[in-house]
C-alpha positions in Angstrom: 7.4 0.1 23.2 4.9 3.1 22.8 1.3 2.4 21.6 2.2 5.2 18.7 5.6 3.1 18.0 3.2 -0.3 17.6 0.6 1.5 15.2 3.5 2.8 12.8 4.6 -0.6 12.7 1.2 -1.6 12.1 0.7 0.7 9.3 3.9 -1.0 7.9 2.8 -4.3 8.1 -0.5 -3.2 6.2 1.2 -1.1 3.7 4.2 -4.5 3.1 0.5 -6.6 3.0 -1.5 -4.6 0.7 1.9 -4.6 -2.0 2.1 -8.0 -2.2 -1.5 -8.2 -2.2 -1.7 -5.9 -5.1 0.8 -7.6 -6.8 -0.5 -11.0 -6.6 -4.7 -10.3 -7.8 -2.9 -8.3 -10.8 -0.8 -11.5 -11.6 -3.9 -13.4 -11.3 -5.6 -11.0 -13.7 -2.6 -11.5 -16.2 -2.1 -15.5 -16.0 -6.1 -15.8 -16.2 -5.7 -14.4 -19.8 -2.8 -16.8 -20.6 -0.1 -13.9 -19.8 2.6 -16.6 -17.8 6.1 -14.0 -18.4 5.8 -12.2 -15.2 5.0 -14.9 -12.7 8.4 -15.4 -11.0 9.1 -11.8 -11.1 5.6 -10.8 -9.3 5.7 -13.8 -7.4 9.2 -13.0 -5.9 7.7 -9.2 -5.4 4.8 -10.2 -3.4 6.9 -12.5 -1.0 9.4 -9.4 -0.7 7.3 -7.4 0.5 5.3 -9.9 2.8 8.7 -11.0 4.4 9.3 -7.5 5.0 6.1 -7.3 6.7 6.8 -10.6 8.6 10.0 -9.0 10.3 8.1 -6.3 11.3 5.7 -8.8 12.8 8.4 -11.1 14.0 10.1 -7.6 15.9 7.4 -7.4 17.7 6.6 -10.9 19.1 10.3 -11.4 20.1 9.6 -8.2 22.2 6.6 -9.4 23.9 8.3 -13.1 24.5 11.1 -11.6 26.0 8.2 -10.1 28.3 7.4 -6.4 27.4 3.7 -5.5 27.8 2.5 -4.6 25.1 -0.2 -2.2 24.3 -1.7 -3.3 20.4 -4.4 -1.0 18.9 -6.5 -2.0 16.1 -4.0 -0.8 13.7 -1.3 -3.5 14.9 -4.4 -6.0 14.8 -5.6 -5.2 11.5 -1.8 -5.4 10.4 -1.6 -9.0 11.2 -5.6 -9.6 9.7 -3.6 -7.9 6.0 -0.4 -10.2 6.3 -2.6 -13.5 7.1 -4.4 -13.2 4.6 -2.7 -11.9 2.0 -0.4 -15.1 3.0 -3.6 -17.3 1.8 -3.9 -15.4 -1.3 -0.8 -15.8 -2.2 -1.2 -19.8 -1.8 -4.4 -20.0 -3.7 -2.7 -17.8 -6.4 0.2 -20.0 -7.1 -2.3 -22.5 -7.0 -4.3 -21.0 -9.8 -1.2 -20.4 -11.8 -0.7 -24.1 -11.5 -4.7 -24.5 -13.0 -4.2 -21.8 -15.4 -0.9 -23.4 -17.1 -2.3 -26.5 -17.4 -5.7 -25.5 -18.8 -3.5 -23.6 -21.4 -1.6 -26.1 -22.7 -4.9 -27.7 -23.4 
């Protein structure tokens, strides 16, 4: 695979990333004013798009396993820094949805 070929796919897995990331802080923003109707619907939105980033990712580590050499840029690297941590958010999130139901039935 090309170095140009890895950095579209980079730019893929940052543009799948920064959806779900998206997606997730505006659930947060809706949930912390006791808006709960969307959750599911965001929630299965953001992991959309980060699974669709993931196969991107996964693509490219079955090709180095199977032993191509790879040349990654910056833009493949700072692909998988968008998916890992949008990954985190999206665990803290759910668990701040968790808070944020319970402190409402309060």
């Amino acid at each position: 695979m090309k170095k140009d070929e890895l950095q579209m796919l980079g730019f893929e897995i940052v543009a799948y990333s920064g959806d779900a990331r998206s997606t997730l802080l505006n659930l947060l923003k809706e949930v912390r004013s006791g808006n709960f109707d969307n959750v599911d619907s965001a929630l299965q939105e953001a992991e959309n798009n980060l699974a669709k980033a993931h196969n991107v990712q996964t693509k490219i580590l079955a090709q180095e396993a199977s032993g191509e050499d790879l040349e990654l840029g910056f833009i493949f690297i700072h692909g998988q820094d968008h998916l890992m941590t949008t990954l985190l958010l999206k665990e803290l999130i759910v668990d701040f949805i968790t808070l944020y139901k319970k402190q409402n039935k309060s």
